[in-house]
Residue, then its C-alpha position, 0 to 999 in steps of 0.5 A: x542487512x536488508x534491503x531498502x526499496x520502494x513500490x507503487x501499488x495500485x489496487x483496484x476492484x471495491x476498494x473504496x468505500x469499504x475502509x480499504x485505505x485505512x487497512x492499508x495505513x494499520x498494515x503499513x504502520x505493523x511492518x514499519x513501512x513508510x509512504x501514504x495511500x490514497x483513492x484515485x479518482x478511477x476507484x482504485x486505490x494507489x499506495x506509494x511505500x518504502x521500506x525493507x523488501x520483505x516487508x513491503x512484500x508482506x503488505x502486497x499480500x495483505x493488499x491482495x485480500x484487502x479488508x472484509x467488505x473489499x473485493x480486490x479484482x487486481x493488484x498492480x506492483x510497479x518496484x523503484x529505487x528507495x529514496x528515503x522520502x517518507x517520514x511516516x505512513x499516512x492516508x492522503x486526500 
């Protein structure tokens, strides 16, 4: 059995404006992650996800590249307790 976490991601760099949220979403959904991204007003990037350890830390790896137009400077990775909050993986506003 894997184990079932949760992360809060905050990517931060050109990260907006360049289809970085829904890189996020297409990866996201591909791992079988749940939990939503959204731009912070500070131009970075937050991605709140649950789901298998392994998996989220695939998508952290994909994060630290980002899409082709993105320049991620930094990726910020805060790991909590899965808390089974999440019935999908969307883009929030």
């Amino acid at each position: 059995m894997s184990k079932l976490s949760r992360a809060t991601i905050i990517v931060d760099g050109v990260v907006q404006g360049v289809g970085f949220r829904y890189f996020v979403l297409r990866n996201a959904n591909a791992l079988g992650l749940k939990g939503y991204t959204k731009n912070l007003f500070t131009g970075e990037v937050l991605t709140e996800v649950e789901g298998e350890e392994g998996m989220i830390h695939e998508l952290i790896k994909k994060l630290k590249v980002g899409p082709s137009h993105a320049y991620v400077k930094d990726c910020k990775v805060e790991w909590k307790e899965f808390k089974n909050e999440f019935k999908d993986f969307e883009v929030r506003y």
